[in-house]
N, C-alpha and C positions, 0 to 999 in steps of 0.2 A: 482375415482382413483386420487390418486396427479400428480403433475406432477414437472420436474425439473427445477427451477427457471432460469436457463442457456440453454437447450435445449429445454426446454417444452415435453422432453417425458415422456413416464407416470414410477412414481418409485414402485418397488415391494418391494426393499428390507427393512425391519423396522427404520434401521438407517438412510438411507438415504431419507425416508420420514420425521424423524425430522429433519434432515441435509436440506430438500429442493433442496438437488442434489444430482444427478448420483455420484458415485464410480470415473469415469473422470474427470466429469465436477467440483467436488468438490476440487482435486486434482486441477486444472486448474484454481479454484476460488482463493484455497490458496497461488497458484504463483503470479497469478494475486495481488492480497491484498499483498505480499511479493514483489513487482516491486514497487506498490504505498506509501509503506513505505520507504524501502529503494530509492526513489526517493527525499522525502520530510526530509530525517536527513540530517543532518547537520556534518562534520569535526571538528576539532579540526582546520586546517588550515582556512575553511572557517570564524570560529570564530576571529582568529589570524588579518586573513584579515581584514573585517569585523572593529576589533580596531585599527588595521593600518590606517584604512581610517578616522577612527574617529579623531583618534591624527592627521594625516596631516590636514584637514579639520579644528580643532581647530586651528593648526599653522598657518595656512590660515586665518582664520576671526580677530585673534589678530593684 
């Protein structure tokens, strides 16, 4: 029997033996994976910033 990559119990249902997780635990993976995305974008300010520094930084070394 499979088992779920997240809890290690064992899966019955079909889909969730291709899924590799439980009904919860898959639901739980996708938030998961949706916190580590939206951890790692980027702003439009952050960008903004980001060329702010650059331009100071060039007015600095001239």
């Amino acid at each position: 029997m499979r088992r779920c990559k997240r809890c290690n119990r064992p899966l019955k249902n079909g889909e969730s033996i291709v899924r590799q997780y439980g009904v919860t635990c898959w639901k739980r993976h996708l938030d998961d994976l949706e916190q580590e995305f939206l951890k790692n974008q980027l702003t439009i300010f952050d960008v903004l910033e980001a060329e702010n520094h650059e331009e100071m930084r060039a007015q600095n070394v001239s």
